[in-house]
NUKESE-23303 format. One record per residue (C-alpha): y, x, z; residue number from 1; residue in one letter. Coordinates in nm, 3 decimals. Each point is the difference from the previous one (the first is absolute). Layout:
% residues N
SITE  Y  X  Z  num  residuo
SITE  Y  X  Z  NUM  A
...
//
This chain:
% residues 221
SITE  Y  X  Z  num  residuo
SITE  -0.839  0.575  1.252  1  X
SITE  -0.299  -0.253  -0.056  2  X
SITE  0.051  -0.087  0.355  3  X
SITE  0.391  -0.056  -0.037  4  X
SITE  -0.098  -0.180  -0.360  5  X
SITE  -0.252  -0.221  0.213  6  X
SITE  0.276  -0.106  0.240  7  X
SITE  0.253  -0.101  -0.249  8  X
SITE  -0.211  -0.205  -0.235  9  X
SITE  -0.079  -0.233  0.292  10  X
SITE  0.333  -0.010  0.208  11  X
SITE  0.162  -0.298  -0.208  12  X
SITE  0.372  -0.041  0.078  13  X
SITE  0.098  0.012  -0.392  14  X
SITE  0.017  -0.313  -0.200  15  X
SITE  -0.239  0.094  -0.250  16  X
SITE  -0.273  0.109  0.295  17  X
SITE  -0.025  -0.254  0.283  18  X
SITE  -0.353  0.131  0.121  19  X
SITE  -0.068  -0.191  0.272  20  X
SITE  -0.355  -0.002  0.148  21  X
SITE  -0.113  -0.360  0.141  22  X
SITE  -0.077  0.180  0.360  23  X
SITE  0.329  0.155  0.027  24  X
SITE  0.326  -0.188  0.254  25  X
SITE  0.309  -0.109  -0.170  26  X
SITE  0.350  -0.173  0.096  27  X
SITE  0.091  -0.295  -0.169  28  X
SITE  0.370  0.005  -0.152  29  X
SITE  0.250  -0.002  0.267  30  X
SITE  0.397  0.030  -0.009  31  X
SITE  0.087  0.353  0.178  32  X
SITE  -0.024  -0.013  0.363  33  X
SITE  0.005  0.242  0.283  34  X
SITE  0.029  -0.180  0.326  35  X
SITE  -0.159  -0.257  0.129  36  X
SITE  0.079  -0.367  -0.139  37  X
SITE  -0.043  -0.328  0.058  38  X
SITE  -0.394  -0.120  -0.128  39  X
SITE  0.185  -0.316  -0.183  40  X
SITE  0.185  0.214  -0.161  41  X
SITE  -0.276  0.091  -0.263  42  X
SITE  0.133  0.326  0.000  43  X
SITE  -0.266  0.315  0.098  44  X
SITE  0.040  0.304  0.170  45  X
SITE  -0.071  0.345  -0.157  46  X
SITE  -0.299  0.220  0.151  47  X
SITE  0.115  0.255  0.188  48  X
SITE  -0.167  0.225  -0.286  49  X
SITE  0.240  -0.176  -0.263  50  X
SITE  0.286  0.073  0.210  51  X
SITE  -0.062  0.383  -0.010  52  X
SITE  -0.026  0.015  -0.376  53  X
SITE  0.326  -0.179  -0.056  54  X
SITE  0.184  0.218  0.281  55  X
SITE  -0.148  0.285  -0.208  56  X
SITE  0.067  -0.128  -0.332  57  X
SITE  0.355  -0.125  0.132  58  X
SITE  0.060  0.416  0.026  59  X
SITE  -0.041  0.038  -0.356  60  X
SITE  0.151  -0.310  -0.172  61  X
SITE  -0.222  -0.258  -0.012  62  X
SITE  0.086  -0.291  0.277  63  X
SITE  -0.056  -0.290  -0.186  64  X
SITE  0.296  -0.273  0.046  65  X
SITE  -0.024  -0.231  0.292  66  X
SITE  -0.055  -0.328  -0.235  67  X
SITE  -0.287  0.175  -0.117  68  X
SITE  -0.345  -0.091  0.075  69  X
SITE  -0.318  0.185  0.170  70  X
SITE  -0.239  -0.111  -0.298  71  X
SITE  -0.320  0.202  0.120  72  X
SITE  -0.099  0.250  0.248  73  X
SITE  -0.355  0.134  0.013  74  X
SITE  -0.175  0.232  0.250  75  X
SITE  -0.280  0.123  -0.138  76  X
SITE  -0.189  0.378  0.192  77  X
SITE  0.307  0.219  0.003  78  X
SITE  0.244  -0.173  -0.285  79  X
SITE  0.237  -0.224  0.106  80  X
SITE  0.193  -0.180  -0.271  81  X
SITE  0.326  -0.252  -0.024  82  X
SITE  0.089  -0.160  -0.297  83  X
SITE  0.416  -0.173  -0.003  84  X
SITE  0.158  -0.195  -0.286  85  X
SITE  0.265  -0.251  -0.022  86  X
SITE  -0.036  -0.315  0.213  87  X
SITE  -0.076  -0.203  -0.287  88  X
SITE  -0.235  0.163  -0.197  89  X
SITE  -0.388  0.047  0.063  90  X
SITE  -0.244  0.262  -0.090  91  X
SITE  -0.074  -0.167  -0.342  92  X
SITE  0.325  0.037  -0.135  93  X
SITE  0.212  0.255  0.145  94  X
SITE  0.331  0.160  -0.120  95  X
SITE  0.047  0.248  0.278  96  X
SITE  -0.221  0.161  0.284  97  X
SITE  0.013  0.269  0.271  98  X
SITE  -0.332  0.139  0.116  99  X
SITE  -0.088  0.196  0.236  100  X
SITE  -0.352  0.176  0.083  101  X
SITE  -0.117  0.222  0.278  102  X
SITE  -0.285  0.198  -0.002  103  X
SITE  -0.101  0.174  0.358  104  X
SITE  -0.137  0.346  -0.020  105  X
SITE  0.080  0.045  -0.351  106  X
SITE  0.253  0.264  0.029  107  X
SITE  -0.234  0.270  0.015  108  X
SITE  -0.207  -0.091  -0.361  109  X
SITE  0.304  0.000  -0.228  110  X
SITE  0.358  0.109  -0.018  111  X
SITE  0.204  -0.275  -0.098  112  X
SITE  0.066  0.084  -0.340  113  X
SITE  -0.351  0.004  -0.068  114  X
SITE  -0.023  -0.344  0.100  115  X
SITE  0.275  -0.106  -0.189  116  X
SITE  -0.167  0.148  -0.329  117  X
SITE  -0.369  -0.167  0.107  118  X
SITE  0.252  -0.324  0.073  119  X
SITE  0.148  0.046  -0.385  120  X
SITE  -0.362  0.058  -0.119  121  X
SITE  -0.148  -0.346  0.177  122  X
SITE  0.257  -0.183  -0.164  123  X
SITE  -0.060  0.119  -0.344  124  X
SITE  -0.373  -0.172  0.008  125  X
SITE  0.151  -0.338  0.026  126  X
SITE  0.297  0.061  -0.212  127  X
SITE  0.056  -0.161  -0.333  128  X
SITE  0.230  0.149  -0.167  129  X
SITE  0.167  0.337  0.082  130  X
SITE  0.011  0.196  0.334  131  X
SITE  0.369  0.071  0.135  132  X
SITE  -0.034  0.270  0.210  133  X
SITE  0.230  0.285  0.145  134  X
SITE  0.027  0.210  0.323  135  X
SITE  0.365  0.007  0.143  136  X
SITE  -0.081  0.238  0.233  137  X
SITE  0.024  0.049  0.433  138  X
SITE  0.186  -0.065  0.295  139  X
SITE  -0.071  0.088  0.347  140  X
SITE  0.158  -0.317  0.232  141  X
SITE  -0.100  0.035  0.389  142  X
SITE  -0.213  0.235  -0.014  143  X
SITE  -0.187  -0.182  -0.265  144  X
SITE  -0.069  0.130  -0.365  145  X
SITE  0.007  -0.251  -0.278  146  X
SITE  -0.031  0.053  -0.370  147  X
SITE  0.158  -0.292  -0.238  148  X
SITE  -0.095  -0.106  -0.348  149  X
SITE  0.029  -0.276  -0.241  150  X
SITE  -0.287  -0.150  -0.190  151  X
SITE  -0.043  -0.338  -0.181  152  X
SITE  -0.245  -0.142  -0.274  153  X
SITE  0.216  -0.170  -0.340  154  X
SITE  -0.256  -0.244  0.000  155  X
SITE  -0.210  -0.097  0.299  156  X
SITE  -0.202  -0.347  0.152  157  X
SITE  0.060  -0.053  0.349  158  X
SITE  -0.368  -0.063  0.178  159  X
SITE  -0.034  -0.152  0.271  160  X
SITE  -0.411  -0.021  0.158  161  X
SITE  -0.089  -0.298  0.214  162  X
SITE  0.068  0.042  0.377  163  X
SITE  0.141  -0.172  0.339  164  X
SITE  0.357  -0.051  -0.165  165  X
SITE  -0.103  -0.036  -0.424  166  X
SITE  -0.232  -0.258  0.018  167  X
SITE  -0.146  0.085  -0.393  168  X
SITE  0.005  0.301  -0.208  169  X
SITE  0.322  0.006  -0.228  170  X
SITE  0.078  0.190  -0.291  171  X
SITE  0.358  -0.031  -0.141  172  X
SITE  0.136  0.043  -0.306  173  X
SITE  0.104  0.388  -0.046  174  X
SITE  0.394  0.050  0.075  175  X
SITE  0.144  0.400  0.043  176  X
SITE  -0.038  0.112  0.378  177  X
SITE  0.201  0.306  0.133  178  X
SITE  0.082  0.120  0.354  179  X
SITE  0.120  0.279  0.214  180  X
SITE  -0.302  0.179  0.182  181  X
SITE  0.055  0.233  0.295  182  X
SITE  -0.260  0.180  0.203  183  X
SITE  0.036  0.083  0.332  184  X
SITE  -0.261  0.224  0.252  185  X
SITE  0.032  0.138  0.343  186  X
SITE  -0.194  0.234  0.170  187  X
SITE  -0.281  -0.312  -0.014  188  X
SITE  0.043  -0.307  -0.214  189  X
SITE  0.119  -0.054  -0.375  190  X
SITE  0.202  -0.285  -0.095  191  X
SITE  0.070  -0.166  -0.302  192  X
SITE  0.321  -0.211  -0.079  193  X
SITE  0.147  -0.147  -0.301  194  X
SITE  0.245  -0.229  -0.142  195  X
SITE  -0.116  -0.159  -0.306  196  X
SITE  0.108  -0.251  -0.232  197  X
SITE  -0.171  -0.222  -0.337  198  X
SITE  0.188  -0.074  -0.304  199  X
SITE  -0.053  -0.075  -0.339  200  X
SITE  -0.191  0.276  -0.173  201  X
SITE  0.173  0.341  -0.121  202  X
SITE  -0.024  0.247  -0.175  203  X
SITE  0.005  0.388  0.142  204  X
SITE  0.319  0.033  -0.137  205  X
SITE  0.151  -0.333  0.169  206  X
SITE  -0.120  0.068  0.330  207  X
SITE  0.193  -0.201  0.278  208  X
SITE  -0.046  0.219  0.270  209  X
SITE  0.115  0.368  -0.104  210  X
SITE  0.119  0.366  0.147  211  X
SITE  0.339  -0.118  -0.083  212  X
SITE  0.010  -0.301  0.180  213  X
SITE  -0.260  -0.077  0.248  214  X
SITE  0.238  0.100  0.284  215  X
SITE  0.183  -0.330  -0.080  216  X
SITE  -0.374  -0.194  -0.033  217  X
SITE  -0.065  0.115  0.368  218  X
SITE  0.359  -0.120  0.116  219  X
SITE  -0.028  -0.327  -0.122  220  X
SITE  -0.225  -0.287  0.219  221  X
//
């Protein structure tokens, strides 16, 4: 698992981890666009990698709305990572996010349960407060296997490093984060998707995001 440990800590796409090496490509925020558009526009088209993750995470719940924006994408060996949130909002101060990660040739080093628990366990080094975290489970969709879970901090700082699209470090106050993590493999790749959002802190027993209603948190935009 050090090797699955290794992987996480550096693959960003959380609000309180935005590892991004100076070496590595990003995207600049862009409104969501498939086809091609007009260069005045100021829109940008997704990568054709981009496009695959949100046709895969569209499977299991997780297109983000149309007024939302492409905030970062990075391509870095074999992760590829897409970051959404609302149109106006930026990385610094977010109130909701979908991300999605894919990471080729993974599928073979850890089932995706596993991941999900190294995935809880990378989270709890930069947490705060107290770890929210609980397995919901499997489904099988397409041929695919996914296992869901929730997990959230009460109390967490959203980091941000210095890169193409931050142009200094930031540290933010700390404000309660939860989300809605599913893992997906095939017969080669792992991906990693979730819907998270940042409140004011909670407490473990006022967390927004629960068994008994994150159904509803996944219908909603």
């Amino acid at each position: 698992m050090n090797k699955i440990a290794a992987i996480i800590g550096c693959s960003g796409c959380l609000g309180i981890m935005f590892l991004f090496p100076s070496g590595a490509s990003a995207i600049p925020p862009a409104l969501m666009t498939f086809d091609d558009v007009d260069n005045s526009s100021g829109a940008m088209v997704m990568s054709e990698d981009v496009q695959k993750l949100t046709a895969l995470s569209a499977k299991f719940g997780f297109l983000p709305p149309l007024d939302w924006k492409l905030a970062f994408s990075d391509k870095r060996g074999d992760m590829t990572m897409a970051e959404f949130i609302p149109s106006n909002e930026s990385l610094n101060d977010w109130s909701r996010l979908v991300c999605m990660q894919g990471f080729k040739g993974l599928a073979n080093d850890v089932e995706p349960d596993q991941f999900l628990d190294s995935m809880a366990a990378t989270y709890q080094e930069n947490c705060e407060g107290k770890i929210v975290y609980q397995q919901l489970g499997s489904s099988k969709v397409g041929g695919l296997e996914a296992v869901h879970g929730l997990l959230g901090c009460t109390s967490m700082p959203n980091i941000h490093h210095s890169s193409a699209v931050v142009e200094a470090s930031y540290i933010s106050r700390p404000q309660g984060e939860m989300g809605y993590f599913t893992v997906i493999s095939d017969d080669e790749n792992v991906y990693l998707i979730h819907k998270s959002i940042r409140t004011a802190i909670f407490t473990t027993e006022t967390v927004p995001i629960t068994i008994d209603n994150y159904r509803a948190f996944m219908s909603q935009p």
